[in-house]
C-alpha positions as CSV (number, residue, x, y, z in Angstrom):
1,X,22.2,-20.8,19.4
2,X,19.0,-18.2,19.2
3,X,17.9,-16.6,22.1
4,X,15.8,-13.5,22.7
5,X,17.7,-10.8,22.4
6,X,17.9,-8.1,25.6
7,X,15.9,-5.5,25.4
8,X,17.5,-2.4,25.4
9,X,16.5,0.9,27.3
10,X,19.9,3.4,26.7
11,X,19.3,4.8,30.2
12,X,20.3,1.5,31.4
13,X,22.9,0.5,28.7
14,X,26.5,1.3,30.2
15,X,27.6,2.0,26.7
16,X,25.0,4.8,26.6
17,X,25.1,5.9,30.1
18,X,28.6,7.9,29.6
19,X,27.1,9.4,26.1
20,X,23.6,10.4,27.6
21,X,24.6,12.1,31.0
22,X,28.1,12.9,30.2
23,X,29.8,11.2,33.0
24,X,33.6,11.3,32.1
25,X,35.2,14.9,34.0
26,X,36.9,16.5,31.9
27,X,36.5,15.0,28.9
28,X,35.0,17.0,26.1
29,X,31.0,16.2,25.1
30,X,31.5,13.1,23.1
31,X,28.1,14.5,21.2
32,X,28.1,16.9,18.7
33,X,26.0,20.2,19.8
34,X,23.2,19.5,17.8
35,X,23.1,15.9,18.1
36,X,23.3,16.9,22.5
37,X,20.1,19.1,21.8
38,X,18.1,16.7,20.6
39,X,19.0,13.8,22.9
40,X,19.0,16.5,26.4
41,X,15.3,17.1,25.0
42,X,14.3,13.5,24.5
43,X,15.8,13.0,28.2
44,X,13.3,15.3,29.1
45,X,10.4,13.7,27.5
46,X,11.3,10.5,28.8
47,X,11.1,11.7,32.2
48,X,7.3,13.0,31.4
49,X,5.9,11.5,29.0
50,X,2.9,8.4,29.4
51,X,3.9,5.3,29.8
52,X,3.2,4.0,26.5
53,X,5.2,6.5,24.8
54,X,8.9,5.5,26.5
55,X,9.8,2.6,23.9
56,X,9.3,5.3,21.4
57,X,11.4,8.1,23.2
58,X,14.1,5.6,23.9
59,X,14.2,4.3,20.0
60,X,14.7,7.9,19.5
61,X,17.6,8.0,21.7
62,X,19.6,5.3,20.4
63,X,19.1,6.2,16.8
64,X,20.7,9.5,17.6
65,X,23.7,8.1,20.0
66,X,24.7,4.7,18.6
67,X,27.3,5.8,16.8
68,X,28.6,7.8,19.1
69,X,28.0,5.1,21.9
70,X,29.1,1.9,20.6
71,X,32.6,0.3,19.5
72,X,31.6,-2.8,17.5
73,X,34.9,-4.4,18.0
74,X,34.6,-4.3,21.5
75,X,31.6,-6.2,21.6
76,X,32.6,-8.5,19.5
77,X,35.8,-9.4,21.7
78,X,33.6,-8.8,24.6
79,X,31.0,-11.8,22.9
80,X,34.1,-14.1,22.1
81,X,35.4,-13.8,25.3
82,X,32.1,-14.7,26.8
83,X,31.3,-17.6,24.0
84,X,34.9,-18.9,24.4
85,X,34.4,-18.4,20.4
86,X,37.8,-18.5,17.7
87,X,39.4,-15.0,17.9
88,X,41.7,-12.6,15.4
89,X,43.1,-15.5,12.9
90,X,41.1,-18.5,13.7
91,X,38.0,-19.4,11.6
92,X,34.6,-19.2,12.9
93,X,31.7,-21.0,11.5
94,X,28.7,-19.0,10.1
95,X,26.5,-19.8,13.6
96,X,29.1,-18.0,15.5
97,X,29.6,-15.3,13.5
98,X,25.7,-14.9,13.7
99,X,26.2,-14.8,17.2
100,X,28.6,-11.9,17.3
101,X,26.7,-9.8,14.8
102,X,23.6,-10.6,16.8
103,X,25.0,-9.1,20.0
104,X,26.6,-5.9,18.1
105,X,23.0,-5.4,17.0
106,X,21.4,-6.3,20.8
107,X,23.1,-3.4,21.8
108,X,21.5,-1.0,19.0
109,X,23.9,-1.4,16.4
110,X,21.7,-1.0,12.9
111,X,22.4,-4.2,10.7
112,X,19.2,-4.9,9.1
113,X,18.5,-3.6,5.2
114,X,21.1,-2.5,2.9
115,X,20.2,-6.4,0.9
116,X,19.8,-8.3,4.4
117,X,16.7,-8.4,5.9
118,X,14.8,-5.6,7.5
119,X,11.5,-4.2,9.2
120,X,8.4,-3.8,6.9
121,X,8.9,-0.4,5.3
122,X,6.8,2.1,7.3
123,X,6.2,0.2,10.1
124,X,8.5,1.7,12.7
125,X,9.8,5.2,12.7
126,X,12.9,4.1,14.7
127,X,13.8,0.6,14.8
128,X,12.2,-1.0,17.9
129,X,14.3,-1.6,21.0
130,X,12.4,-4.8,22.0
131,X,9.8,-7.2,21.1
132,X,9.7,-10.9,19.2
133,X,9.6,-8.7,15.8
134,X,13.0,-7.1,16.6
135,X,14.5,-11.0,17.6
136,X,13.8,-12.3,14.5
137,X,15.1,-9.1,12.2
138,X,18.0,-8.5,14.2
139,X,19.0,-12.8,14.1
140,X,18.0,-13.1,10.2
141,X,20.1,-10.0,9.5
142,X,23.2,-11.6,11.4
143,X,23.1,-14.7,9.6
144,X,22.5,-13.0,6.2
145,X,25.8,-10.9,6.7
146,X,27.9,-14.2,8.4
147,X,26.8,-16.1,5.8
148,X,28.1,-13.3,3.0
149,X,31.4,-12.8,4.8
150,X,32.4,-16.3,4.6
151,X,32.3,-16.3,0.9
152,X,35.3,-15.9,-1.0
153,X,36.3,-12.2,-1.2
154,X,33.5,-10.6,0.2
155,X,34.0,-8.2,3.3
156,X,31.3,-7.3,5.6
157,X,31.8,-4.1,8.1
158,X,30.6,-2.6,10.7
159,X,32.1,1.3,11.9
160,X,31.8,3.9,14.5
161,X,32.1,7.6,14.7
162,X,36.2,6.9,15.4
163,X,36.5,5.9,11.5
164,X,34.9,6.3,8.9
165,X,32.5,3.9,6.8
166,X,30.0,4.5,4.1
167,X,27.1,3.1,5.8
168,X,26.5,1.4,8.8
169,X,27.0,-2.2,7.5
170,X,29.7,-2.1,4.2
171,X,30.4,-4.6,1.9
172,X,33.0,-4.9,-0.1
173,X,34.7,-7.1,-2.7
174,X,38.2,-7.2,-1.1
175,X,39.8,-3.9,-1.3
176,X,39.0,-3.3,-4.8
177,X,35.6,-1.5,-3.9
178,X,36.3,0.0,-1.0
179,X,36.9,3.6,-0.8
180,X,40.6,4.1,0.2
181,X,40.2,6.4,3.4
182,X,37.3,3.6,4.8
183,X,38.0,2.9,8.8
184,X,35.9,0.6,9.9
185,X,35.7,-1.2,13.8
186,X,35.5,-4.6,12.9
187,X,35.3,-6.8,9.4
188,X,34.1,-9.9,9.0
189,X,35.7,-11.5,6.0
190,X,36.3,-15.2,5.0
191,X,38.5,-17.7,5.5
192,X,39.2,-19.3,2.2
193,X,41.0,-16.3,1.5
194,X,44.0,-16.4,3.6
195,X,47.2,-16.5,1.9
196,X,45.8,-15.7,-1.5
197,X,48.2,-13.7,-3.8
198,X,46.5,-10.7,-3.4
199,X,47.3,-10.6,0.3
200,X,43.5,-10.0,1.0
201,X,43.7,-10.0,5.1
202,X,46.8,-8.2,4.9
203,X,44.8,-5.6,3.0
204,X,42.1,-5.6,4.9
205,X,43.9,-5.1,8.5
206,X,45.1,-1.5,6.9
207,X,41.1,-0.9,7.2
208,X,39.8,-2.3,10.3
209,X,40.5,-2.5,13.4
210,X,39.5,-6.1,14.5
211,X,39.4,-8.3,11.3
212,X,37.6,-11.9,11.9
213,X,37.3,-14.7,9.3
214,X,34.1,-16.8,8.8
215,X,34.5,-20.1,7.3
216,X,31.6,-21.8,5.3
């Protein structure tokens, strides 16, 4: 089921709110220092700047703080919760894995390019944070990656600044290409796979922390 997607101003976004201003007492800055510099500036900016120019500024802001802001896995039990969609070790179909990527990505999660598609190169400095443009990217880049995870031995995953990942989308042929020390937040994998004799989901659980199977 494709809707359009939310639009997404981080001010707003509870999953930013804590990042931007900092909310949590006592906690240490969840930013780095230089990442904080540049995201207290664009704050400012926001706050001053013509009207025209705040999609921009807030683009800026979640390209600097998504990975900082957003757990992947939590949105996607958040979305499956919502969806009443098969969780951990039940098959989804290809739609509603489309579904869950498409909401990790709602929320500013990058998941277009790397093979699936993407904005026209040049176009936007920082991916755009609303717009029909954005919808149909962000939908056909979902159901490019649900429709590679549900193929026989092929991982797809997405990480956060608590692991560690390559890139911001990974794919990998089981754990034969992965690098050994890769954490990611959730993987997408399929469902023909389980009880191979490699032991593929086993394998896999060792390197995510949410692990859900696609079926084709």
């Amino acid at each position: 089921m494709r809707t359009n997607l939310v639009p997404l101003n981080p001010s707003l976004h509870p999953a930013y709110t804590v990042i931007l201003h900092h909310l949590v007492p006592g906690q240490r800055d969840p930013l780095p220092p230089d990442v904080r510099k540049a995201v207290d500036a664009l704050l400012r900016r926001e706050a001053t700047c013509p009207e025209e120019e705040v999609e921009q500024v807030l683009a800026e802001i979640v390209h600097h703080t998504w990975w900082y802001a957003l757990r992947p896995d939590e949105i996607a039990r958040k979305t499956i919760r919502y969806h009443h969609l098969p969780g951990p070790g039940h098959p989804m179909t290809v739609a509603q894995a489309t579904l869950v990527l498409a909401a990790i990505a709602e929320a500013g999660y990058p998941i277009t390019g790397n093979g699936a598609p993407d904005y026209l190169y040049g176009r936007y400095e920082y991916p755009p944070t609303r717009g029909k443009e954005r919808d149909m990217v962000l939908w056909a880049a979902a159901e490019h990656w649900a429709r590679m995870a549900a193929q026989p031995m092929t991982y797809v995953s997405l990480g956060d600044c608590r692991g560690w990942l390559p890139r911001p989308v990974q794919y990998d042929i089981g754990t034969a290409t992965m690098d050994p020390m890769q954490r990611a937040a959730v993987t997408f994998g399929p469902w023909a796979d389980r009880g191979d004799e490699c032991g593929s989901h086993r394998n896999m659980r060792r390197h995510t922390r949410l692990l859900l199977l696609v079926r084709e």
